[in-house]
C-alpha positions in Angstrom: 24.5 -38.5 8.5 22.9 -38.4 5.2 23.7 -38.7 1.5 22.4 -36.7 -1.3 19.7 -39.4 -2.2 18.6 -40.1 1.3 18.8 -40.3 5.1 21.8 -43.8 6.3 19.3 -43.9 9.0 16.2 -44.4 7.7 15.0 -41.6 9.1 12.9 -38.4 6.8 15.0 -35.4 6.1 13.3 -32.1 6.2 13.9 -30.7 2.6 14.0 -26.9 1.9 10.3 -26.1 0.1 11.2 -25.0 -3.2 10.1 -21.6 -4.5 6.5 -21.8 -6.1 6.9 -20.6 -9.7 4.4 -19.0 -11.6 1.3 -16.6 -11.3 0.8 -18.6 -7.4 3.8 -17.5 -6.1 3.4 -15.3 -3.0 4.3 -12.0 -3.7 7.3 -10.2 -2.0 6.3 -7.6 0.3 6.1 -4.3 -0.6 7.9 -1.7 1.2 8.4 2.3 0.9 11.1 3.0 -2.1 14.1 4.8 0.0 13.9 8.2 -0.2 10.6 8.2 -1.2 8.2 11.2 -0.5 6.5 11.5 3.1 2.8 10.7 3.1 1.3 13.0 4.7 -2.7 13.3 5.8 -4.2 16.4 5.5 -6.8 16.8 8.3 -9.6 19.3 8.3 -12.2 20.7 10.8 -11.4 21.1 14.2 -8.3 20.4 15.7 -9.1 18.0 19.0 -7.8 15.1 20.9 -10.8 12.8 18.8 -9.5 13.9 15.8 -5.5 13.6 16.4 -6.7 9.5 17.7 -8.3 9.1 14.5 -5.8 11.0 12.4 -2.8 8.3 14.4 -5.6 5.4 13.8 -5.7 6.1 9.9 -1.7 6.8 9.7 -1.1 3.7 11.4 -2.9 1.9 9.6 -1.1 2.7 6.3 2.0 2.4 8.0 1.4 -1.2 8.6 0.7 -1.8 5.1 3.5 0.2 3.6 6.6 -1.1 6.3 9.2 2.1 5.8 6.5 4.9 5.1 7.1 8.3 6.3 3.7 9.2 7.4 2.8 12.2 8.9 -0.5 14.4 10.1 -1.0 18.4 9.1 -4.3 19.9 10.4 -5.9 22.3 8.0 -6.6 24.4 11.4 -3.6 23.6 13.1 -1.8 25.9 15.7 1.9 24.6 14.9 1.8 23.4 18.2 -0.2 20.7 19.6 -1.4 20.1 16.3 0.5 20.8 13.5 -0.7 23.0 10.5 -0.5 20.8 7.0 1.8 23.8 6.3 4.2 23.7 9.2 4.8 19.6 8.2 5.6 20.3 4.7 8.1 22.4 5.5 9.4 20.1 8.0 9.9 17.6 5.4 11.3 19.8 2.8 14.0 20.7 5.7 14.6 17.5 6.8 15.1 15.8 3.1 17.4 19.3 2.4 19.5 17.7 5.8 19.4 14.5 5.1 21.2 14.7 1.6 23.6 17.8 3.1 24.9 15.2 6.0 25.1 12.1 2.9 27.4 14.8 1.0 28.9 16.0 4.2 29.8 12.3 4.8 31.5 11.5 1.7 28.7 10.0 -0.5 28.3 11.0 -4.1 24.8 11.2 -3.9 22.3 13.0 -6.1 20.4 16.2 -5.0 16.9 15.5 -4.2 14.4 15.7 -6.4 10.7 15.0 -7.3 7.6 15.8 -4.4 8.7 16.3 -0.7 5.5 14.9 0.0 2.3 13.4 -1.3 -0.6 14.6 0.3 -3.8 13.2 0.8 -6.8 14.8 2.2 -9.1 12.9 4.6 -12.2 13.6 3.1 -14.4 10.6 1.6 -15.8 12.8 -1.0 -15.1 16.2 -2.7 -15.8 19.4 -0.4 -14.9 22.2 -3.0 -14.2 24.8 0.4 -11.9 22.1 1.9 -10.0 21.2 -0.9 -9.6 25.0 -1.7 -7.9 25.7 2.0 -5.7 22.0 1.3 -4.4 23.3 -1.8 -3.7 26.8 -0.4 -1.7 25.4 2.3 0.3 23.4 -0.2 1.0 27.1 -1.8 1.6 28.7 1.2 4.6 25.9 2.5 6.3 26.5 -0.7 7.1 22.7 -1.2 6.9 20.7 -3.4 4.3 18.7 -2.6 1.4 16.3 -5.0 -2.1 16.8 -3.7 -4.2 13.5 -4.1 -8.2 13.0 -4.5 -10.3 12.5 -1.9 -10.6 8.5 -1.0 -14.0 7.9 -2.8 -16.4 7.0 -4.3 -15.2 3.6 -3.3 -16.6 -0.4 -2.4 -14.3 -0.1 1.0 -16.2 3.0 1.8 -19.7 0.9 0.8 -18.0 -2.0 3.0 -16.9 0.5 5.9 -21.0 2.0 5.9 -22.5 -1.2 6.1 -20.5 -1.9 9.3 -21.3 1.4 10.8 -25.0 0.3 10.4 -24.9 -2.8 11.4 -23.2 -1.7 14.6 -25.8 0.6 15.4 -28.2 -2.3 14.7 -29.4 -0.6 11.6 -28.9 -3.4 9.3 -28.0 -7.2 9.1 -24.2 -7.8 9.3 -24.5 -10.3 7.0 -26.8 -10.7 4.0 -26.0 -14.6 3.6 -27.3 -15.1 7.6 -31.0 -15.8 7.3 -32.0 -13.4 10.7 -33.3 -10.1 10.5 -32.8 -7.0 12.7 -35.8 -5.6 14.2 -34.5 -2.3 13.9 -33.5 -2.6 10.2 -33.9 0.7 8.5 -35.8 -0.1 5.0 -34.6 3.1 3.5 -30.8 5.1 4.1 -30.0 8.5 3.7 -26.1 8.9 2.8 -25.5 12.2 4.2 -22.3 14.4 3.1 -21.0 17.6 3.1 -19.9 19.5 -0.1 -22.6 20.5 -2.0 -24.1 18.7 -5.4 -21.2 17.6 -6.5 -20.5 15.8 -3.2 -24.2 14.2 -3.5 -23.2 12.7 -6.5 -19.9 11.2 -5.5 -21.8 9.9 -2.8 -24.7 8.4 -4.8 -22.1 6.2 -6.7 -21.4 4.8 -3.1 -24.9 4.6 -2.3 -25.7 2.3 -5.2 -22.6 0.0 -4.0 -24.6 -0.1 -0.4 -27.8 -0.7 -1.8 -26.8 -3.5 -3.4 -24.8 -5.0 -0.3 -28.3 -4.7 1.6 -31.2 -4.6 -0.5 -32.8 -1.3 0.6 -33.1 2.0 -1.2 -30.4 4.4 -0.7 -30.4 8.3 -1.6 -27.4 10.8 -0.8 -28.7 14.5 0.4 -26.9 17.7 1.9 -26.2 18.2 5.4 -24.8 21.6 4.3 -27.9 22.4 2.5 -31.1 23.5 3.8 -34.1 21.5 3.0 -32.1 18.3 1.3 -32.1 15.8 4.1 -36.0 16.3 4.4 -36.4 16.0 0.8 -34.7 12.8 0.2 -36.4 11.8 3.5 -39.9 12.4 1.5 -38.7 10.9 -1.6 -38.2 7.8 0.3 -41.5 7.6 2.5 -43.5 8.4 -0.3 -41.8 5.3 -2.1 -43.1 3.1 0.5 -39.7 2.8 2.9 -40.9 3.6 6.7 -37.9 2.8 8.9 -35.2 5.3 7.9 -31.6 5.8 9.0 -28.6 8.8 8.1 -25.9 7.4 7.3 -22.8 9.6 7.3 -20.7 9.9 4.2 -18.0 11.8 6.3 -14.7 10.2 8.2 -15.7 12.8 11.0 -13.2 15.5 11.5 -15.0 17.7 8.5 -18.1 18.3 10.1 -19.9 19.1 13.3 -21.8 16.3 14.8 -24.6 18.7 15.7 -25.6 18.5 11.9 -25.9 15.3 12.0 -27.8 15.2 15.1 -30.2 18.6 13.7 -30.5 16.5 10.8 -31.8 13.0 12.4 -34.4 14.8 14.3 -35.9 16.8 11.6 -36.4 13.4 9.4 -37.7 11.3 12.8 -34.2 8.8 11.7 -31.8 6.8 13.9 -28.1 7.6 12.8 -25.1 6.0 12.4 -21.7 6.7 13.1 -19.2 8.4 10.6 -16.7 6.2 9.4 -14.1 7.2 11.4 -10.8 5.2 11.3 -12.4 2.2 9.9 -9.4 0.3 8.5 -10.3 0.5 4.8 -9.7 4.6 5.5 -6.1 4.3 6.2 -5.7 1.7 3.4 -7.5 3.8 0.5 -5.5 7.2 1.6 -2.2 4.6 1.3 -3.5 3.7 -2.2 -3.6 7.5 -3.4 -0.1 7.7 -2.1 0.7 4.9 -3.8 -0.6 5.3 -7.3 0.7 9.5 -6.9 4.0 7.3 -6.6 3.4 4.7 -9.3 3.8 2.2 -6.9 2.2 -1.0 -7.6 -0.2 -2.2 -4.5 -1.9 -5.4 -4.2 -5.3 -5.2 -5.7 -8.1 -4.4 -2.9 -11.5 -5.1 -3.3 -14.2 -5.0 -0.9 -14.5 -8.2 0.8 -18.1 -9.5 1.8 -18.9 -8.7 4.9 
């Protein structure tokens, strides 16, 4: 037994740790507002089983981070059947939300009719493809929902982060620009490949100046989907003395065939990297255009050293 100034024993009693006041305090964790709108990721290119892995990679990811979210996956080039079309969800949604309130009344409750988006959607495309976004926002039309289209995830210092891994990985670059070893392989020059036209390339330069500085080699963005541009950056870099290039793909994957990429490599004499693919910081990014469509406020991200 023990009284309020101490233990009759002598023995310590195990106080409850007061709350931490002040700008310290650990925050409360953030979950999904009830009745909030469903994410959902718009995927383009190909339907496949590759692409639905890393479509479930990227929605699980922002799942974890957002406990309650209604994520879901719409294919631009769905068949409503194995894969979905971005279509086909939306409507599922508006259904479902339409049910859902019906069975509330139904059950007594008072509540409101819904109102504001059905859905937020966000394409998975790290930088503007004019042709994509068209077919995205003609979906959107086409469900007759009411639905918020996001931006594309970058330019961003997680996509910078998520490049420099890819390189590494292929042994392209040093991991870590604090170890003092080098790479023999270490490409002195980077092409940042991506799909979209000119306005893509410069999206993806502002990237590309984040990666340069993260590891200290030129980098240059150029066209896979335009003839001549991947050579001609290629030049631009030879001719300013780098020797030992690499592509680096400014693409998550589903949005363009890898034969490009490979065309492209062996026209320039370059090793390539992989796309980013479901590197973590792609789920968390397509979260945070969710989020800020919501107003929600997320936890600052930055891009941590790697």
């Amino acid at each position: 037994m023990s009284s309020p100034t101490g233990p009759e024993s002598g023995l310590p009693v195990r106080m409850p740790r007061p709350r931490q006041p002040g700008r310290h305090r650990r925050p409360e964790p953030l979950v999904a507002p009830e009745d909030a709108p469903a994410f959902v990721l718009a995927v383009p290119g190909a339907p496949s089983a590759a692409t639905r892995s890393l479509a479930e990679e990227v929605v699980s990811i922002a799942r974890s981070e957002l406990p309650g979210l209604d994520a879901r996956i719409g294919y631009l080039d769905g068949d409503d059947k194995e894969f979905p079309s971005l279509r086909a969800v939306l409507a599922g949604a508006s259904e479902e939300r339409t049910a859902r309130h019906e069975q509330a009344v139904a059950a007594g409750s008072d509540a409101k009719a819904p109102d504001g988006p059905v859905a937020v959607v966000v394409p998975l495309l790290a930088g503007p493809d004019n042709a994509l976004l068209r077919q995205t926002r003609q979906a959107v039309m086409d469900s007759r929902v009411a639905a918020e289209l996001t931006d594309v995830l970058g330019p961003h210092p997680l996509l910078a982060e998520g490049l420099h891994v890819r390189l590494s990985e292929a042994g392209l670059a040093r991991a870590d620009r604090a170890r003092l070893f080098t790479v023999a392989t270490a490409a002195d020059g980077i092409i940042l490949a991506s799909v979209g036209g000119e306005e893509a390339v410069q999206a993806a330069g502002i990237t590309g100046m984040l990666l340069a500085a993260r590891l200290a080699v030129p980098v240059m963005a150029a066209a896979l989907d335009q003839d001549g541009s991947i050579a001609s950056i290629a030049e631009q870099l030879r001719n300013s003395g780098s020797q030992q290039l690499a592509l680096a793909p400014y693409l998550i994957g589903p949005e363009i065939d890898t034969a490009l990429l490979t065309a492209a490599a062996e026209e320039v004499d370059c090793a390539t990297s992989e796309a980013l693919g479901a590197y973590p910081a792609i789920g968390k990014l397509a979260l945070a255009k969710y989020t800020a469509a919501l107003g929600i406020a997320q936890q600052p991200q930055g891009a941590p050293a790697f």
